[in-house]
DRENLUM-746461 format. One record per atom (N, C-alpha, C): y, z negated, x negated; atom name; residue number from 0. Coordinates in pm, 1 decimal. Layout:
+----------+----------+----------+------+-----+
!        y !        z !        x ! atom !  nr !
+----------+----------+----------+------+-----+
!        Y !        Z !        X !   CA ! NUM !
...
+----------+----------+----------+------+-----+
//
This chain:
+----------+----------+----------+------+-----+
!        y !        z !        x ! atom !  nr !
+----------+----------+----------+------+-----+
!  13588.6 !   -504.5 ! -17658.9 !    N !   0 !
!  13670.4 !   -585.8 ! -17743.9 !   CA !   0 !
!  13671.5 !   -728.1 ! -17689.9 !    C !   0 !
!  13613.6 !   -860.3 ! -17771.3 !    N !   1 !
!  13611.8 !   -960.9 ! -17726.1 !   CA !   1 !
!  13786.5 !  -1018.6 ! -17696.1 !    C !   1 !
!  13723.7 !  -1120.0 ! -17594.7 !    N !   2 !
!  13897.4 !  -1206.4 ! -17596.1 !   CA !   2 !
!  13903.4 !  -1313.3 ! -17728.5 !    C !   2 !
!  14058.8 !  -1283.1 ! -17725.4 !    N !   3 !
!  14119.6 !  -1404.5 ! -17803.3 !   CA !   3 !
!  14047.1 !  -1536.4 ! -17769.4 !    C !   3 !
!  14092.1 !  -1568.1 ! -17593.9 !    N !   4 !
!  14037.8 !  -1713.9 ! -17572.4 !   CA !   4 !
!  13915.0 !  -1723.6 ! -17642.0 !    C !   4 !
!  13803.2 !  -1653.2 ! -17564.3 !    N !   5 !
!  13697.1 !  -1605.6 ! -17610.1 !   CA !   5 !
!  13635.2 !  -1688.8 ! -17781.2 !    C !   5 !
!  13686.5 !  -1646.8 ! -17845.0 !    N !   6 !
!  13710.3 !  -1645.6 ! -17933.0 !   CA !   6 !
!  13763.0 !  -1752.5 ! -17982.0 !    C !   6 !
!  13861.8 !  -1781.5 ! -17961.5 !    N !   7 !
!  13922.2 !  -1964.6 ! -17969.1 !   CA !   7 !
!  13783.7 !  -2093.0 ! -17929.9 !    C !   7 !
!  13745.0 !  -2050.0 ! -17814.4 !    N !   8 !
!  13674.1 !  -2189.8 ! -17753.4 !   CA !   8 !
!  13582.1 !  -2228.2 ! -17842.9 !    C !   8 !
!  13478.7 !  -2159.8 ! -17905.8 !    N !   9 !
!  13385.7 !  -2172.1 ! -17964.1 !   CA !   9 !
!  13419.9 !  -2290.8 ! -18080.5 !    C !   9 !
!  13555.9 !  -2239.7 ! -18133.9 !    N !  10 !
!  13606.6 !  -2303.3 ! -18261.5 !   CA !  10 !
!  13662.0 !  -2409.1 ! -18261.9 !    C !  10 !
!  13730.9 !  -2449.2 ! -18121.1 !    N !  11 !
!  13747.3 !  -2575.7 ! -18078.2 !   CA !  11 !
!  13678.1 !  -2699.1 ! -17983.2 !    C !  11 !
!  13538.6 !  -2620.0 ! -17985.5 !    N !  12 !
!  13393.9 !  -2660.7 ! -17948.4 !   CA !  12 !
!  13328.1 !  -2747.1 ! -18102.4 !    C !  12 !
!  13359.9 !  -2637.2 ! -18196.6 !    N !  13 !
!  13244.4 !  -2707.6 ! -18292.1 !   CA !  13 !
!  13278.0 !  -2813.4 ! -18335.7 !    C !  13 !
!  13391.0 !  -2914.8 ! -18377.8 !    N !  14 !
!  13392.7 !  -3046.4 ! -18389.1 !   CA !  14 !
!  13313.1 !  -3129.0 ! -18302.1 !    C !  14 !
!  13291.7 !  -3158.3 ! -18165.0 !    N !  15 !
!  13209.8 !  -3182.9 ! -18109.2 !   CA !  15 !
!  13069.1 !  -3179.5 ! -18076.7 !    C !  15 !
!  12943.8 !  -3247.3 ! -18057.4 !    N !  16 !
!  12836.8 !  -3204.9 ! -18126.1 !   CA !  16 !
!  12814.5 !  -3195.4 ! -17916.9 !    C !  16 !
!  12720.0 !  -3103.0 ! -17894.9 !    N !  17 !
!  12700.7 !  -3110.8 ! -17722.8 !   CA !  17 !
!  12662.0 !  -3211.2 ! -17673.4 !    C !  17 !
!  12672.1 !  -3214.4 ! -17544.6 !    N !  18 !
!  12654.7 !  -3361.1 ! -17484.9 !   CA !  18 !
!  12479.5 !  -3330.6 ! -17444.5 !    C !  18 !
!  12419.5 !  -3434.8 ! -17475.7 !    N !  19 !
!  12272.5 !  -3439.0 ! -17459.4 !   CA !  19 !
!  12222.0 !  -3565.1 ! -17434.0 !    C !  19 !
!  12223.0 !  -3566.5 ! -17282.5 !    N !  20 !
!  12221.6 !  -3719.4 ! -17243.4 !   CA !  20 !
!  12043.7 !  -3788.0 ! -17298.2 !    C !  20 !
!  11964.4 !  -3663.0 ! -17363.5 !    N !  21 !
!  11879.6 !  -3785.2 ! -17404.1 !   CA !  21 !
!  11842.8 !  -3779.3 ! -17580.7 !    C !  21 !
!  11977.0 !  -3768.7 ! -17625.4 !    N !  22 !
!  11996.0 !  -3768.2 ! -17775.2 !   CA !  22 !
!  11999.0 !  -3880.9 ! -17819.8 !    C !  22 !
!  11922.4 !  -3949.8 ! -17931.0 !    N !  23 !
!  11933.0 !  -4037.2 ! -17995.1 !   CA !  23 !
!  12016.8 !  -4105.6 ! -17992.3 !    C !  23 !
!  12136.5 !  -4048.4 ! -18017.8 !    N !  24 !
!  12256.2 !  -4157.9 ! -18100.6 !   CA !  24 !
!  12324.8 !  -4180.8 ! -17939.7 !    C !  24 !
!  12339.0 !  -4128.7 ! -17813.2 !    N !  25 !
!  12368.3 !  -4143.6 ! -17728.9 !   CA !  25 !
!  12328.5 !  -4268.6 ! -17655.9 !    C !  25 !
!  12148.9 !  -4241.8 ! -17645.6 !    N !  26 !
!  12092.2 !  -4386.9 ! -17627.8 !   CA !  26 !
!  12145.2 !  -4507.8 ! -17706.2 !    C !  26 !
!  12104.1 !  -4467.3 ! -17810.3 !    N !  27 !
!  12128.5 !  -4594.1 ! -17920.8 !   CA !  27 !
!  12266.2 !  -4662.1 ! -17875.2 !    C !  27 !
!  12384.2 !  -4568.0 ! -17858.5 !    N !  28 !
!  12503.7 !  -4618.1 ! -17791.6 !   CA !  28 !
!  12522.9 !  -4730.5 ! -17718.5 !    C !  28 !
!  12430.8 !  -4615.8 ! -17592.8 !    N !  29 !
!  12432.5 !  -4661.8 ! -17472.2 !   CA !  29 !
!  12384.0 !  -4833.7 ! -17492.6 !    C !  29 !
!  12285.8 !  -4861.5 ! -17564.5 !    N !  30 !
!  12182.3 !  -4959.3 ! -17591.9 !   CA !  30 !
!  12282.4 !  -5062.4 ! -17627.6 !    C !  30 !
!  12361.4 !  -5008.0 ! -17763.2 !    N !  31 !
!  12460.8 !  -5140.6 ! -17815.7 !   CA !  31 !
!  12570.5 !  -5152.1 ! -17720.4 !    C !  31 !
!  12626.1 !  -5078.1 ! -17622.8 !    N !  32 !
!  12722.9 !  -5114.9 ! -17527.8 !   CA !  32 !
!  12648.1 !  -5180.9 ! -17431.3 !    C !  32 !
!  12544.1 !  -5214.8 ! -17422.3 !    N !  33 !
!  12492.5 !  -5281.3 ! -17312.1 !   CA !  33 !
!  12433.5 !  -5443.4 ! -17379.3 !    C !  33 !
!  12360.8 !  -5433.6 ! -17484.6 !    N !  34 !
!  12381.6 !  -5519.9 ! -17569.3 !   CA !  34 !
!  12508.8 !  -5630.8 ! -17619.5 !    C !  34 !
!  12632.7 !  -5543.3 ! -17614.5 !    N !  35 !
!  12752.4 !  -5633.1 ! -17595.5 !   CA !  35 !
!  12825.5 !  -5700.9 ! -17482.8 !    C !  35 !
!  12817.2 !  -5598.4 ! -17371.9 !    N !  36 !
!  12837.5 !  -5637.7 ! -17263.3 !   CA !  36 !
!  12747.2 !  -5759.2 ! -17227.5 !    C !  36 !
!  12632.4 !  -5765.7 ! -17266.3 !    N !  37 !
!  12559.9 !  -5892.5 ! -17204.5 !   CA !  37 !
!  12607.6 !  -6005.8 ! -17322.7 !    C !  37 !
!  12618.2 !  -5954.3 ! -17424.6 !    N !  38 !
!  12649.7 !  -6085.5 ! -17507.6 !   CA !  38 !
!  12789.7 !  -6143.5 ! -17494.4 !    C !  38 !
!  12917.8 !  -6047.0 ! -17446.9 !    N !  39 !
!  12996.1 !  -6098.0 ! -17351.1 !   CA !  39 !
!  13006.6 !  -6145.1 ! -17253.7 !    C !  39 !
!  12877.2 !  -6138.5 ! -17157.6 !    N !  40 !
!  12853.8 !  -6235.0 ! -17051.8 !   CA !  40 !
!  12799.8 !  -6317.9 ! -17087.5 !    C !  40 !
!  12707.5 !  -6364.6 ! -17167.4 !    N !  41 !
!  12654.8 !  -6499.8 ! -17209.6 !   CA !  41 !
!  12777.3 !  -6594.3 ! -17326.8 !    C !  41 !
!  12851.8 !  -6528.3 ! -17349.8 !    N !  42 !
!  12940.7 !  -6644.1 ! -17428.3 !   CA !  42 !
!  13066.7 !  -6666.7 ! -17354.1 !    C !  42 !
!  13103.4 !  -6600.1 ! -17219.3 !    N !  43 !
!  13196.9 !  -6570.7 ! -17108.3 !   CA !  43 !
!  13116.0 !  -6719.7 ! -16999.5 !    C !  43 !
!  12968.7 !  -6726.5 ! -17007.3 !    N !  44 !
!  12871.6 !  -6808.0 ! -16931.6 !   CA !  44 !
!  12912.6 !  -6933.2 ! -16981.6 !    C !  44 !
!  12882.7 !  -6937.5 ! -17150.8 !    N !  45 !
!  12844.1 !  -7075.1 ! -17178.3 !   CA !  45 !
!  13013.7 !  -7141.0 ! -17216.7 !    C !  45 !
!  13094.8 !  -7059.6 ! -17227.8 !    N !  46 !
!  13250.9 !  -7176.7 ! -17217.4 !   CA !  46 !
!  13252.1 !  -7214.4 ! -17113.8 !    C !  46 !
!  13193.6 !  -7129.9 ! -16986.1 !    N !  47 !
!  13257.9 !  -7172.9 ! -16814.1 !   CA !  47 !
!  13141.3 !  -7331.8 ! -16820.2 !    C !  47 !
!  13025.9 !  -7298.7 ! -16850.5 !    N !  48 !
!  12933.8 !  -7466.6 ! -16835.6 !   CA !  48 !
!  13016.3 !  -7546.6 ! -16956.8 !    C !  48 !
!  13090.5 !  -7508.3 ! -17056.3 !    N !  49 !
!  13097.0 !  -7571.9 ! -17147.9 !   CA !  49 !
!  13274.7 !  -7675.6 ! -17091.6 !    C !  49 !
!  13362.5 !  -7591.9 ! -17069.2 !    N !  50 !
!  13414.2 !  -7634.8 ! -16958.2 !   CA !  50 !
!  13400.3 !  -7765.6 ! -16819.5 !    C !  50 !
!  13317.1 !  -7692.6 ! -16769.1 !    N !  51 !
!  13298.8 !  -7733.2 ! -16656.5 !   CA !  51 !
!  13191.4 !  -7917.7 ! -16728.3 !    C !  51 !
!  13149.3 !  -7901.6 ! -16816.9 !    N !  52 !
!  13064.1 !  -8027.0 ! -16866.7 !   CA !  52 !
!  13196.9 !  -8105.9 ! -16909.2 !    C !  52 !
!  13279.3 !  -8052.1 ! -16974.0 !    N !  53 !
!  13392.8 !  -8149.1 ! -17021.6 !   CA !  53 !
!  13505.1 !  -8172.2 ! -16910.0 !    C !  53 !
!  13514.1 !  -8123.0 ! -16781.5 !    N !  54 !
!  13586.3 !  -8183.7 ! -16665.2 !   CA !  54 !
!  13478.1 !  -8309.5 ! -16554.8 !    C !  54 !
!  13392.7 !  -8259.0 ! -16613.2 !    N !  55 !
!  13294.8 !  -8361.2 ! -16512.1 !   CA !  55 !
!  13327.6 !  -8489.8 ! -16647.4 !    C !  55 !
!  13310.6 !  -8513.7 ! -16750.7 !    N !  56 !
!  13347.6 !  -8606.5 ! -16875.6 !   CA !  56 !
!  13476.8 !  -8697.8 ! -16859.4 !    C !  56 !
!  13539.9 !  -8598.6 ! -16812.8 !    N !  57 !
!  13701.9 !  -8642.4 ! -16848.8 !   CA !  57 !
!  13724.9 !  -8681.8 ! -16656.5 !    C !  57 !
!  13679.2 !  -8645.3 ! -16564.7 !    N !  58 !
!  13696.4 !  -8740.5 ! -16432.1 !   CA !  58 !
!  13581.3 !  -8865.3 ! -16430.3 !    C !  58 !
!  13452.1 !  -8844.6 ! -16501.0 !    N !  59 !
!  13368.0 !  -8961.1 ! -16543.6 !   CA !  59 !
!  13499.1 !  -9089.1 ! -16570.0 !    C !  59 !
!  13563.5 !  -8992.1 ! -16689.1 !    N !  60 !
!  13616.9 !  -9160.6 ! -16771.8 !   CA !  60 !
!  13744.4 !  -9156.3 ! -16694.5 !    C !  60 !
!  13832.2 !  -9061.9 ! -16671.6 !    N !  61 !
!  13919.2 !  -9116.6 ! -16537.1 !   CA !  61 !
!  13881.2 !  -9209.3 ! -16422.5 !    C !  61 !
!  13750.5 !  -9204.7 ! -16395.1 !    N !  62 !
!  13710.5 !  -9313.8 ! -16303.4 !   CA !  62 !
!  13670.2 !  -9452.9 ! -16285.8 !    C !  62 !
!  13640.7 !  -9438.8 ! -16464.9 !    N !  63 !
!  13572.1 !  -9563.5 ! -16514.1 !   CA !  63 !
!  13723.8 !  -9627.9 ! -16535.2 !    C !  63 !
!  13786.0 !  -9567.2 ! -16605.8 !    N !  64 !
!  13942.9 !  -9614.6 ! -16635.5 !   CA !  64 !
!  14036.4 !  -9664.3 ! -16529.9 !    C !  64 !
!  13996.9 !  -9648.4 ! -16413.3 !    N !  65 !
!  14085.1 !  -9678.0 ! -16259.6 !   CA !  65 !
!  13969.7 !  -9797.5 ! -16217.0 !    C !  65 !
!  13832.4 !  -9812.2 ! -16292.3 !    N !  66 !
!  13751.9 !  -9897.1 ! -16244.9 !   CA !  66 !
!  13808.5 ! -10041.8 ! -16302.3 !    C !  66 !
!  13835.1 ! -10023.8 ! -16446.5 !    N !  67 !
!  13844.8 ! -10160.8 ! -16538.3 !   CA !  67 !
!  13972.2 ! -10180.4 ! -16513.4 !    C !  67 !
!  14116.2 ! -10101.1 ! -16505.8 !    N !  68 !
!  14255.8 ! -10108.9 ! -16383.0 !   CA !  68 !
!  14222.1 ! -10227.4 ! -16300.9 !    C !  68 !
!  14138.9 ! -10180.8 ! -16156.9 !    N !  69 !
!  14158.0 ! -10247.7 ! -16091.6 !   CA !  69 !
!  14072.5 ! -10372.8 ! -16122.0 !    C !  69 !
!  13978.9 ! -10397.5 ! -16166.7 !    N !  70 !
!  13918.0 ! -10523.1 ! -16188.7 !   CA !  70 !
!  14032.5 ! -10654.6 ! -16277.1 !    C !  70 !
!  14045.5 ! -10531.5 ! -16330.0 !    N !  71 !
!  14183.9 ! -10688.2 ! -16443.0 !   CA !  71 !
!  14281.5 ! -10670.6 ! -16332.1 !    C !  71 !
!  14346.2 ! -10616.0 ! -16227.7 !    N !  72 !
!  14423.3 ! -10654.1 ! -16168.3 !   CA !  72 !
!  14358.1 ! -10756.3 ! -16065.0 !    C !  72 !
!  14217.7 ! -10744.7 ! -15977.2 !    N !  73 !
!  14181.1 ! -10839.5 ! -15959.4 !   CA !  73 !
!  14142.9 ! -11005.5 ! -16022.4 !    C !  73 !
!  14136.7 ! -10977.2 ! -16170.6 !    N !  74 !
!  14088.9 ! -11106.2 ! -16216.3 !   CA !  74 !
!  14262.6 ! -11206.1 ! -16240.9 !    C !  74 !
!  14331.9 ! -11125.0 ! -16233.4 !    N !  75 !
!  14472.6 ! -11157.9 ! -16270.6 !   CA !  75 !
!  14555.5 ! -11225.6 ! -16189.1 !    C !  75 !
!  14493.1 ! -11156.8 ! -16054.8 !    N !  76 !
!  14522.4 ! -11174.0 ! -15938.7 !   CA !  76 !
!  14461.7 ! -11342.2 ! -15920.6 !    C !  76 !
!  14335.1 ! -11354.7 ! -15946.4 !    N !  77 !
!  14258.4 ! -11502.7 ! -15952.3 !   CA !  77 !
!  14279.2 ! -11593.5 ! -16015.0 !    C !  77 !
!  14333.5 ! -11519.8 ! -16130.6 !    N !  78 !
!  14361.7 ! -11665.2 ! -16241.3 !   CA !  78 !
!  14494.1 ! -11718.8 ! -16195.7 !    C !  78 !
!  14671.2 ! -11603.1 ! -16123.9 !    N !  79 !
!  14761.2 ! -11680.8 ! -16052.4 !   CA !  79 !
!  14699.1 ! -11757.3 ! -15946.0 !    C !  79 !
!  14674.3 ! -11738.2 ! -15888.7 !    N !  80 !
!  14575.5 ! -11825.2 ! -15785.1 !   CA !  80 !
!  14560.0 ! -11977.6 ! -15809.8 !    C !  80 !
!  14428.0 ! -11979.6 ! -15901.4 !    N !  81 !
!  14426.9 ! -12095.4 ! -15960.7 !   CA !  81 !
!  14504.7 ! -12144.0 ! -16034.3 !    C !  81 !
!  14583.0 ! -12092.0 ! -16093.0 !    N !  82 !
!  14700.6 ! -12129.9 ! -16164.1 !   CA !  82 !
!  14845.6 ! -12178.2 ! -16084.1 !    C !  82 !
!  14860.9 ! -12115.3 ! -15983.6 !    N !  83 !
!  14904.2 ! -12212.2 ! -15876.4 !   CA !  83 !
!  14846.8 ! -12314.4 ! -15811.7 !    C !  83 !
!  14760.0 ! -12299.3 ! -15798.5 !    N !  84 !
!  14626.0 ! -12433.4 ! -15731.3 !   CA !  84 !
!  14654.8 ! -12564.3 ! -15805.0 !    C !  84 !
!  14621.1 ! -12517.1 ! -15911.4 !    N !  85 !
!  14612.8 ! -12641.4 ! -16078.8 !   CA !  85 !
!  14773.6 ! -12688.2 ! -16090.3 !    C !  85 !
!  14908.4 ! -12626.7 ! -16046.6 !    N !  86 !
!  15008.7 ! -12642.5 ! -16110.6 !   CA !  86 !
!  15037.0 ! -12748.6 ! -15990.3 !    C !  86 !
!  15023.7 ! -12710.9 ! -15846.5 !    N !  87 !
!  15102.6 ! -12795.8 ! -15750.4 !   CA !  87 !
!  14993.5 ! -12937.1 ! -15704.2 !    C !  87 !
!  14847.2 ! -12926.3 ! -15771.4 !    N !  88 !
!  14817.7 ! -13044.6 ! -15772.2 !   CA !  88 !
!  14730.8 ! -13089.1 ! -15642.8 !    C !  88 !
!  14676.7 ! -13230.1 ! -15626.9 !    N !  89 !
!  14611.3 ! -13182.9 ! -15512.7 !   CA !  89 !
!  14697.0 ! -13253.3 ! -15368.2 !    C !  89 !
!  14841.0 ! -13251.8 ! -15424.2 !    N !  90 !
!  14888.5 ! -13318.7 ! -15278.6 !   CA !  90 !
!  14930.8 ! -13229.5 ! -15217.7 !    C !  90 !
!  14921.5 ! -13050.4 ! -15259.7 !    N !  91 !
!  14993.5 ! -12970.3 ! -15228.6 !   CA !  91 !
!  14829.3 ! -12904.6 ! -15152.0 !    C !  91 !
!  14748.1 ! -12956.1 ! -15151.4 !    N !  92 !
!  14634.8 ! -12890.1 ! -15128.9 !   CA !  92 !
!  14595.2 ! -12981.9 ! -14970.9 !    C !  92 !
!  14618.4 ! -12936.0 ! -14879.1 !    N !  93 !
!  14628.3 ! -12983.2 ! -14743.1 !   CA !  93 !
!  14477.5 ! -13057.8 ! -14690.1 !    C !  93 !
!  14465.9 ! -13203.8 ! -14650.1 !    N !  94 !
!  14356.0 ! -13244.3 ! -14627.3 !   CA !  94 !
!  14294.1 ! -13242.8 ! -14467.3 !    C !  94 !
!  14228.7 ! -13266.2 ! -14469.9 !    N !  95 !
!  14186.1 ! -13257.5 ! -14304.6 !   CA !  95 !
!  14267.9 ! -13354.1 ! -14205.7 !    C !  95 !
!  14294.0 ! -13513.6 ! -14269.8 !    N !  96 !
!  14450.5 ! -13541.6 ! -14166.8 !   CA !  96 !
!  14541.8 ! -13467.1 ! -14164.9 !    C !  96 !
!  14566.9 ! -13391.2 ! -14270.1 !    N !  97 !
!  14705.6 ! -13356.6 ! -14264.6 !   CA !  97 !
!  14706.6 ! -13222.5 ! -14241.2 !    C !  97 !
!  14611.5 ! -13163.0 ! -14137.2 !    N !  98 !
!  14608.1 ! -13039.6 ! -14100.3 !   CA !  98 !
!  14640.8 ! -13099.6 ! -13930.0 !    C !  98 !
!  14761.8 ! -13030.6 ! -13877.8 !    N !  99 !
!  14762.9 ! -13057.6 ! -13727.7 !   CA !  99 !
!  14735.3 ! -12988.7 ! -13636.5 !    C !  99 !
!  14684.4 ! -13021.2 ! -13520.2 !    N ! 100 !
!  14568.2 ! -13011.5 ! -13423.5 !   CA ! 100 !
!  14567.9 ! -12851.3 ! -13416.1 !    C ! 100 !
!  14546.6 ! -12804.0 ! -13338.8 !    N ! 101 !
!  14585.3 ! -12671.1 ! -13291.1 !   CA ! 101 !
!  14579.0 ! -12649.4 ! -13146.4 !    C ! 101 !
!  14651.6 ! -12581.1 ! -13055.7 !    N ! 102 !
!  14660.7 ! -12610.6 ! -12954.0 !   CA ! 102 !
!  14496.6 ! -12535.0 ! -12887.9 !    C ! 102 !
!  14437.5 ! -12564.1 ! -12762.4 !    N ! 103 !
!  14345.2 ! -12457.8 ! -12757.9 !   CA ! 103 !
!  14356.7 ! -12335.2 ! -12725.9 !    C ! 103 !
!  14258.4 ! -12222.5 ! -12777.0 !    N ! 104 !
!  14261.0 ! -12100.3 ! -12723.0 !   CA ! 104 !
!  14259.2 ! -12044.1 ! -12565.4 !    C ! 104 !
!  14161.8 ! -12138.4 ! -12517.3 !    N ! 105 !
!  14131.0 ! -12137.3 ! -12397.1 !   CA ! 105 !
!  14202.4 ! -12227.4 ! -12272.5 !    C ! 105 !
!  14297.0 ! -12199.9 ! -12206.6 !    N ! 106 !
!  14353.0 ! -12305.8 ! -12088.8 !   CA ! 106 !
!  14190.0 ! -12339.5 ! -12002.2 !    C ! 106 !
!  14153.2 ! -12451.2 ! -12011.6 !    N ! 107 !
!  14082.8 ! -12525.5 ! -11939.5 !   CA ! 107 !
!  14104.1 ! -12567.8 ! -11775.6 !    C ! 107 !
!  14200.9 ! -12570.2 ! -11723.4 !    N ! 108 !
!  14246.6 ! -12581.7 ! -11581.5 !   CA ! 108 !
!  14171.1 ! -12459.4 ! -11518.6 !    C ! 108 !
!  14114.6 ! -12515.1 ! -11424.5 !    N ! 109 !
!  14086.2 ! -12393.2 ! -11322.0 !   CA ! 109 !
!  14194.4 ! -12330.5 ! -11274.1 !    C ! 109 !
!  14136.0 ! -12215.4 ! -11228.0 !    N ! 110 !
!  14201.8 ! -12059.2 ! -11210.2 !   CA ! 110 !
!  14178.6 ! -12023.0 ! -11039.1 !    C ! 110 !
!  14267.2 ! -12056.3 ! -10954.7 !    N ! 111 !
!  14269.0 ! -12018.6 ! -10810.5 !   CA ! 111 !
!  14328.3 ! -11890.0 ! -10783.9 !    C ! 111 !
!  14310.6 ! -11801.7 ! -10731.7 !    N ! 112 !
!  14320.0 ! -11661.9 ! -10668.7 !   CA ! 112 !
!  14365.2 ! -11707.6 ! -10502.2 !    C ! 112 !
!  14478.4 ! -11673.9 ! -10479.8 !    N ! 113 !
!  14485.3 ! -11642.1 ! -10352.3 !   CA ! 113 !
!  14505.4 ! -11518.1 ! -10269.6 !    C ! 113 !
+----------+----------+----------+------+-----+
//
């Protein structure tokens, strides 16, 4: 006399078709899961360069932008300059009399050691 189980498994077997690792539709599977997986790594690839091209862009023009900054603060810097120069005239602009002596660097007296 067969078993019940026996008897059960078979029937809750046949929805399932057996596993046959070199069945068609298994490969074929296998094929499009591997197929996606790489096409998830190549569009996972090209945002990271796509990315990475638009931070190298955007510190490019951050740099250029701190470049033309400081140049107009230098030219700004030149034009008060001359613009003080031009305003106080040239009596404010010190001539060679009227620069006084300077004492020397060097004491000239000899130097005795005893």
């Amino acid at each position: 006399m067969p078993d019940a189980d026996a008897e059960g498994e078979p029937e809750a077997k046949a929805g399932l078709p057996p596993f046959d690792p070199l069945s068609p539709s298994s490969v074929g599977s296998r094929e499009d899961a591997r197929l996606k997986v790489r096409l998830a790594r190549l569009e996972y690839e090209a945002q990271e360069k796509a990315q990475a091209r638009q931070a190298e862009i955007n510190l490019r023009l951050e740099v250029r932008r701190l470049e033309i900054e400081a140049d107009k603060q230098v030219k700004l810097r030149q034009l008060d300059l001359e613009a003080m120069k031009a305003a106080a005239g040239p009596a404010a602009q010190p001539t060679l009399s009227q620069v006084p002596d300077a004492p020397p660097l060097v004491d000239s007296s000899p130097t005795t050691f005893d």
